[in-house]
Structures are given as structure tokens and as C-alpha cells.
C-alpha positions as CSV (number, residue, x, y, z in Angstrom):
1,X,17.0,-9.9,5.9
2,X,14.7,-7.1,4.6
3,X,16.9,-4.2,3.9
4,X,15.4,-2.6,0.9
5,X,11.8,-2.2,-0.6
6,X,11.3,-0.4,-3.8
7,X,9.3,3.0,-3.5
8,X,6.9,1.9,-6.2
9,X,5.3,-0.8,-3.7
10,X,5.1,1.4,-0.5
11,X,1.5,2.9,-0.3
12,X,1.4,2.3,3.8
13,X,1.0,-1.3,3.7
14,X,4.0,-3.5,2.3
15,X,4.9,-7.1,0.8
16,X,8.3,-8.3,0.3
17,X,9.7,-12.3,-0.5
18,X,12.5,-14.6,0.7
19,X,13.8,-16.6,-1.9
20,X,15.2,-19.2,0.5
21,X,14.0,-20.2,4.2
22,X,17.9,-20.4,5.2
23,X,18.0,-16.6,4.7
24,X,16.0,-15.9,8.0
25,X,18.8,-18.0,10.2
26,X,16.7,-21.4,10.4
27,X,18.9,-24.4,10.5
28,X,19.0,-26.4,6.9
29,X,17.0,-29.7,7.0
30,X,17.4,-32.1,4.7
31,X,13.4,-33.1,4.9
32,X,12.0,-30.1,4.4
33,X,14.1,-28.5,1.7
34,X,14.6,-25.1,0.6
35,X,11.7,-22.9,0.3
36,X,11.0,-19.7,0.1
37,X,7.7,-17.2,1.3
38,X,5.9,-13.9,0.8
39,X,4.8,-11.9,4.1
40,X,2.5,-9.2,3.1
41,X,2.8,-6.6,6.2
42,X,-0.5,-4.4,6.9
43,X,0.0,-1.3,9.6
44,X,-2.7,0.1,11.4
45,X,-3.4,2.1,14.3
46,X,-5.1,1.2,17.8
47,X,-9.4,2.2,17.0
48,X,-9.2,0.6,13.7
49,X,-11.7,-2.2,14.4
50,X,-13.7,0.8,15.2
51,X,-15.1,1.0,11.4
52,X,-15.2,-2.5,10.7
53,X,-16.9,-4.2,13.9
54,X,-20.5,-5.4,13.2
55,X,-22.2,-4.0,16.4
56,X,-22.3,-0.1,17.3
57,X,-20.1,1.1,14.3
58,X,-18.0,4.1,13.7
59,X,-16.0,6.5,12.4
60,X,-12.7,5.9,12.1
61,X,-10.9,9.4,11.6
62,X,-8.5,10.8,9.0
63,X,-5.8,11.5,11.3
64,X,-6.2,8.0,12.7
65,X,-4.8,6.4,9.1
66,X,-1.9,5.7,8.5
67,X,-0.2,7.7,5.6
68,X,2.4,6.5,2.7
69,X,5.4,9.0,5.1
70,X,4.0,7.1,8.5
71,X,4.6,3.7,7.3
72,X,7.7,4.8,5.6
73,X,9.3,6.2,8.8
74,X,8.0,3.1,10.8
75,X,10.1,0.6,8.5
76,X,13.7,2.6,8.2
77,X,12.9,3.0,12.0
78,X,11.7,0.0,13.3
79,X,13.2,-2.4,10.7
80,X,16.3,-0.7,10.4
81,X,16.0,-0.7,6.3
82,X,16.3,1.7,3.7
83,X,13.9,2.7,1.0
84,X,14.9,2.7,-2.9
């Protein structure tokens, strides 16, 4: 599936496309077509809603953020790909 992103694009949060729907292992259907998508992936940490929430707001600290090198470990380790 997703096996390699291009450096440029990979500033913590990350978007990648599928040209075809059959690509992901669904089942061809003759109705529907071929079609492709565009998931746009956006990592946080746990506290985040900290910042944003309308009632008793706060800080959300720097160490809490996730970094360019955090998200880039999380994908080659939890999505078993590889960075160009």
C-alpha cells in the first residue's frame, strides 16, 4: 500500500493518494468502478484538545508537539514504510 513518501512532504503531518480503490485489497465491482482517494493523515498527542477547547483553555506545551523526526519514526515504525 503506502510504502514510500517523499521527504519534501513530511513536516509531522502527512498526505499520500491511491490511484485505484483495488490497490487497498477491496473486491472489483462492476457498479462502482475504479476510483481512486487522497487520505490526509494528522498525528497528535493525548492533551491536544487542551489548546483548542472553548471552556477553561490551555497551554499546550513544546515537548507535547509532535516534531518532523517523531512523525517520521512513527510511519517507518508503525506503517512499516520507508522515507525517500
Amino acid at each position: 500500500m503506502i510504502s514510500d513518501l517523499l521527504i519534501r512532504f513530511f513536516v509531522g503531518n502527512f498526505g499520500f493518494g491511491i490511484d485505484e480503490h483495488i490497490d487497498l485489497g477491496i473486491k472489483y465491482d462492476t457498479n462502482t468502478g475504479i476510483f481512486g482517494m487522497d487520505f490526509y493523515v494528522i498525528l497528535g498527542r493525548a492533551g491536544k484538545r487542551v489548546a483548542r477547547r472553548k471552556h477553561a483553555k490551555g497551554k499546550f506545551g513544546k515537548h507535547q508537539r509532535i516534531s518532523a523526526e517523531d512523525a517520521k519514526q512513527w510511519f517507518t515504525e508503525k506503517m512499516a514504510g520507508t522515507i525517500v
